[in-house]
Structure formats: C-alpha cells, structure tokens
C-alpha positions in Angstrom: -6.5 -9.7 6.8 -3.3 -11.6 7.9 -1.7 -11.2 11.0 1.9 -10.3 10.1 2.4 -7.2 13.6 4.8 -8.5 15.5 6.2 -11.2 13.0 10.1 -11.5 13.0 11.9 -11.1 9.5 14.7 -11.6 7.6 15.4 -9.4 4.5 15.9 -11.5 1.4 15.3 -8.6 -1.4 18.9 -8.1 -3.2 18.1 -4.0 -3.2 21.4 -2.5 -2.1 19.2 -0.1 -0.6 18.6 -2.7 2.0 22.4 -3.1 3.2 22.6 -1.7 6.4 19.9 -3.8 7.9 19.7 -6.8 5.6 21.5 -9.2 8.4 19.4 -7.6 11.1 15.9 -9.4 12.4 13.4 -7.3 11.9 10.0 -6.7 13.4 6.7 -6.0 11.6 5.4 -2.7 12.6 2.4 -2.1 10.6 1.0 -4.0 7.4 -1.1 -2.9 4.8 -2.4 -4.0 1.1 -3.9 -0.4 0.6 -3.2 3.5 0.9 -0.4 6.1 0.4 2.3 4.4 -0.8 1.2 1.2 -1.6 1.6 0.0 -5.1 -1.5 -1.4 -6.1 -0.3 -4.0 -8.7 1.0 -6.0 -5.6 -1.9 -6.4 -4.5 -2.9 -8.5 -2.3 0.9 -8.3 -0.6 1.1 -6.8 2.2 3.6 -3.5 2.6 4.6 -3.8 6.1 6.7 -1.2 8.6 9.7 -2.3 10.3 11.6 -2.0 13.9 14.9 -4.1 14.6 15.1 -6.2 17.9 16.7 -2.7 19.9 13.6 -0.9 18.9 15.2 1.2 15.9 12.8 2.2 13.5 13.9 1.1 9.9 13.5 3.8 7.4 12.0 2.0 4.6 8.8 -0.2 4.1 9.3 -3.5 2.0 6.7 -6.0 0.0 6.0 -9.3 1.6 7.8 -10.7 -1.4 10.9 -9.0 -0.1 11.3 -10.6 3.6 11.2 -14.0 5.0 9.3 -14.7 8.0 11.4 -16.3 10.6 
C-alpha cells in the first residue's frame, strides 16, 4: 500500500467544486483504494482525506489523479 498520510498537496482537478481550497496545501488525512465511497473503476488510485496546513478539515475526498504531491 503506498504511503501517501501526511503527504502535502496541491489541487490540480478543474472541478469548481474545488475553489475554495484549490490554492491551499493540503494534507493527506487518510487514503484508501477500497470501501464506502470509493469508485471502484479507479482502482488502484488511491481516495485520500484531506486537512489544510491550520488543521481545517476539507469537506471533500479527491482521486490521486486530482492532486499533485508537493
């Protein structure tokens, strides 16, 4: 399993619904290719969790294709 907790990120999805925090760093929270939620035709990418750097909980959960690791 990769090792993507605790990774800094930078949102580079064009969803609008990613606006408010797309300029933000972002921290992985939790990461899994499996489970509730997870779309499993994007398997193996990981669906990871995310906090911002003042420990703010960001209310949506984005495909490794969607963020950059920094």
């Amino acid at each position: 399993m990769k090792k993507l907790i605790g990774k800094k990120v930078k949102v580079i999805s064009d969803n609008d619904c990613y606006d408010s925090f797309r300029d933000k760093t972002l921290i992985i929270t939790h990461a899994s290719n499996s489970g509730r939620g997870y779309d499993d035709s994007c398997y193996p990418e990981m669906l990871c969790d995310f906090e911002d750097e003042q420990g703010n909980q960001i209310p949506c959960a984005l495909y490794e294709y969607e963020f950059e690791l920094i």
